[in-house]
C-alpha positions in Angstrom: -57.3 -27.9 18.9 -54.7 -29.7 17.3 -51.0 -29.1 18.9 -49.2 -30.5 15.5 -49.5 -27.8 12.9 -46.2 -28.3 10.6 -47.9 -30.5 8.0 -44.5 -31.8 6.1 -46.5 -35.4 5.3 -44.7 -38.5 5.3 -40.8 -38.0 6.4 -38.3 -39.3 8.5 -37.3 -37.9 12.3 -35.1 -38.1 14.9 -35.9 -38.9 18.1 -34.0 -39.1 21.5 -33.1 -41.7 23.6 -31.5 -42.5 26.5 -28.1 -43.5 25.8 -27.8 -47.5 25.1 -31.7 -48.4 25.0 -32.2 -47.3 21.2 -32.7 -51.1 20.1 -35.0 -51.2 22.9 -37.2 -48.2 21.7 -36.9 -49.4 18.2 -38.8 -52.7 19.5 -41.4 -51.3 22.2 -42.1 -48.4 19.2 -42.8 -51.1 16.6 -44.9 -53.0 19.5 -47.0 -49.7 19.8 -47.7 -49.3 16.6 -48.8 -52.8 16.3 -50.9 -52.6 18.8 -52.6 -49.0 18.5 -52.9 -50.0 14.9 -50.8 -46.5 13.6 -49.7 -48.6 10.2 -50.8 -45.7 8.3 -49.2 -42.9 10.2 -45.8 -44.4 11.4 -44.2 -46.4 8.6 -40.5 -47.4 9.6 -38.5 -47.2 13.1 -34.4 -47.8 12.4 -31.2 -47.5 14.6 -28.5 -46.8 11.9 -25.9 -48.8 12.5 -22.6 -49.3 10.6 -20.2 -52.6 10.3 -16.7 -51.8 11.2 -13.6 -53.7 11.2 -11.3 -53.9 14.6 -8.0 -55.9 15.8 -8.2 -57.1 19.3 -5.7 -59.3 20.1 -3.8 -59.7 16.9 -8.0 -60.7 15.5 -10.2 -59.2 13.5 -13.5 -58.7 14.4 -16.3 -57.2 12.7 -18.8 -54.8 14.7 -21.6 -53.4 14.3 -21.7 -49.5 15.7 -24.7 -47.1 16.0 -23.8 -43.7 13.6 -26.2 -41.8 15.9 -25.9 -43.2 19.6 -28.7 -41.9 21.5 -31.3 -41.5 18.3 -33.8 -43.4 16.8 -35.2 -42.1 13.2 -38.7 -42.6 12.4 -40.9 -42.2 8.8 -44.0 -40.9 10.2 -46.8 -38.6 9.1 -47.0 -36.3 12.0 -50.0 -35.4 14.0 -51.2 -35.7 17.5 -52.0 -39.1 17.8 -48.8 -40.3 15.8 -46.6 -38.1 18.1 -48.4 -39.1 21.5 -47.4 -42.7 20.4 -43.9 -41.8 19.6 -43.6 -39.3 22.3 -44.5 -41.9 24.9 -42.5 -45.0 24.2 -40.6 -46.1 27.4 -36.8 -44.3 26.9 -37.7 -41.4 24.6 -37.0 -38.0 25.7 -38.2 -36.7 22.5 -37.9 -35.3 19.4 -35.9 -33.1 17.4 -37.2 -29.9 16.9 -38.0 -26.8 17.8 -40.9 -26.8 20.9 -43.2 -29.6 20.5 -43.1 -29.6 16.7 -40.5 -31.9 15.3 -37.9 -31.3 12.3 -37.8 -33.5 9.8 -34.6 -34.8 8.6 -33.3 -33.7 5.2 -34.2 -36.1 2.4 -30.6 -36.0 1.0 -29.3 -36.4 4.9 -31.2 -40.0 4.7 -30.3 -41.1 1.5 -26.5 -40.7 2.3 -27.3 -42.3 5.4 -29.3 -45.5 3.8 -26.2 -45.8 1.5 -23.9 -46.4 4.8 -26.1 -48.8 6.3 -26.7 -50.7 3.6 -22.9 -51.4 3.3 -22.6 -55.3 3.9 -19.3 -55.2 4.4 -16.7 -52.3 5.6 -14.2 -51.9 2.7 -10.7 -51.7 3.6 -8.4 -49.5 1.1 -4.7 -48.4 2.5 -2.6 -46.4 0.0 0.4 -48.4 0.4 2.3 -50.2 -2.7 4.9 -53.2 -2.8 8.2 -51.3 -1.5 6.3 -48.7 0.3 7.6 -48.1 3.7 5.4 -48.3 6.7 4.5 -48.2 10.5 3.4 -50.7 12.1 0.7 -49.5 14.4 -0.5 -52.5 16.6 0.5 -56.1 17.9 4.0 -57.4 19.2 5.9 -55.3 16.3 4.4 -51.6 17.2 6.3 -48.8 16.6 8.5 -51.2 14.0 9.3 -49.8 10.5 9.3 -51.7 7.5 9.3 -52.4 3.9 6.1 -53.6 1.9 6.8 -57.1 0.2 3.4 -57.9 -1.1 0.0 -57.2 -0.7 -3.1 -59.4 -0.5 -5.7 -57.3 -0.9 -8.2 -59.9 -1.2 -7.9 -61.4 2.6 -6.6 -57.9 3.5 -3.0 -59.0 4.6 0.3 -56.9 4.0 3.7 -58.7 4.1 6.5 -56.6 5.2 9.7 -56.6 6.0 11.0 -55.5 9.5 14.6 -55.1 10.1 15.7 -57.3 13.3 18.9 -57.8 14.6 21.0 -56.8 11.3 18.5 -58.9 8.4 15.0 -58.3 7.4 12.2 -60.7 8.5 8.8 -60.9 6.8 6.2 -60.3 9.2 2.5 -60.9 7.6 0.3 -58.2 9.5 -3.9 -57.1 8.6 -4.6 -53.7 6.7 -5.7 -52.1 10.1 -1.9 -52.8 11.8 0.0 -50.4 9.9 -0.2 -46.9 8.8 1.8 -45.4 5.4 4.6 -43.2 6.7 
C-alpha cells in the first residue's frame, strides 16, 4: 500500500540537511537520480544561494551565501519510489512536512526566490547625496564624521570629507564603509 498519498504533482520541496553538506546532497542526489534513472519523477535539486558584497581588510569581496543553510529544494513528483531516493541520500534528515508526507513549497515562495538567485550581481544603493553627512562605519577612519564630496556610483566609491586636525581631508571610502546619519 502506497505510503505517499498527497498527490500535489510536479512541485518543488524542502528538504533537510545537515548543516554545511547541502552542496554535497545537491551532488550525491543528482548522482542517484542518474543512476536509478528517476528523470521523470525528480526534475531539479538547487541550494539557493545569494552573491553578497563584504569589506575585509579595506577589500571588497564578493560571496556567495546560502538563503536557506541547512535545506536543499527539490522539483519532484512525489511517490514512494521518488521519496525513498530523496529520503536516503547520505546527509538528509528529511523533508518538510507533516509525518512522512512532504509540503510543498508555495509557488509564489519559489518565484520570489528564483528572482534572488538569479541576481548576477548584488546592487549597492545608499541614500546619501553630495553634502550629505555621514558615518564612517569601517576601516582606519571608523567612528569619523564627514561630509559627502562626490559620489561614484558606478565603481561604488564615496568621497568624503573628514575633519582632522583643524581642515577637512578627502578620504575615498566603498558604499559598504559608511552609514547616512
Amino acid at each position: 500500500m502506497p505510503k505517499q498519498t498527497a498527490n500535489y504533482g510536479r512541485r518543488w520541496y524542502a528538504i533537510h540537511t545537515y548543516s554545511g553538506y547541502e552542496d554535497n546532497v545537491c551532488e550525491a542526489l543528482n548522482q542517484r537520480i542518474d543512476t536509478m534513472d528517476m528523470h521523470d519523477k525528480i526534475f531539479a535539486v538547487l541550494v539557493p544561494k545569494e552573491k553578497k558584497i563584504k569589506i575585509k581588510n579595506g577589500k571588497r569581496k564578493t560571496l556567495e551565501e546560502k538563503i536557506f543553510p541547512g535545506y536543499v529544494l527539490v522539483e519532484m513528483m512525489v511517490d514512494d519510489d521518488s521519496w525513498y531516493v530523496v529520503r536516503n541520500t547520505p546527509n538528509v534528515t528529511g523533508f518538510i512536512g507533516t509525518g512522512t508526507i512532504p509540503t510543498p513549497i508555495a509557488p509564489e515562495e519559489i518565484e520570489a526566490l528564483m528572482k534572488r538567485v538569479g541576481v548576477d550581481e548584488p546592487e549597492m544603493t545608499l541614500d546619501v547625496s553630495k553634502g550629505s553627512v555621514v558615518q564612517i562605519t569601517d576601516g582606519p577612519f571608523k567612528n569619523f564624521e564627514g561630509k559627502v564630496s562626490a559620489i561614484d556610483a558606478t565603481r561604488g566609491k564615496i568621497k568624503v570629507l573628514v575633519n582632522m586636525f583643524g581642515r577637512e581631508t578627502p578620504v575615498e571610502l566603498d558604499f559598504l564603509q559608511v552609514k547616512k546619519i
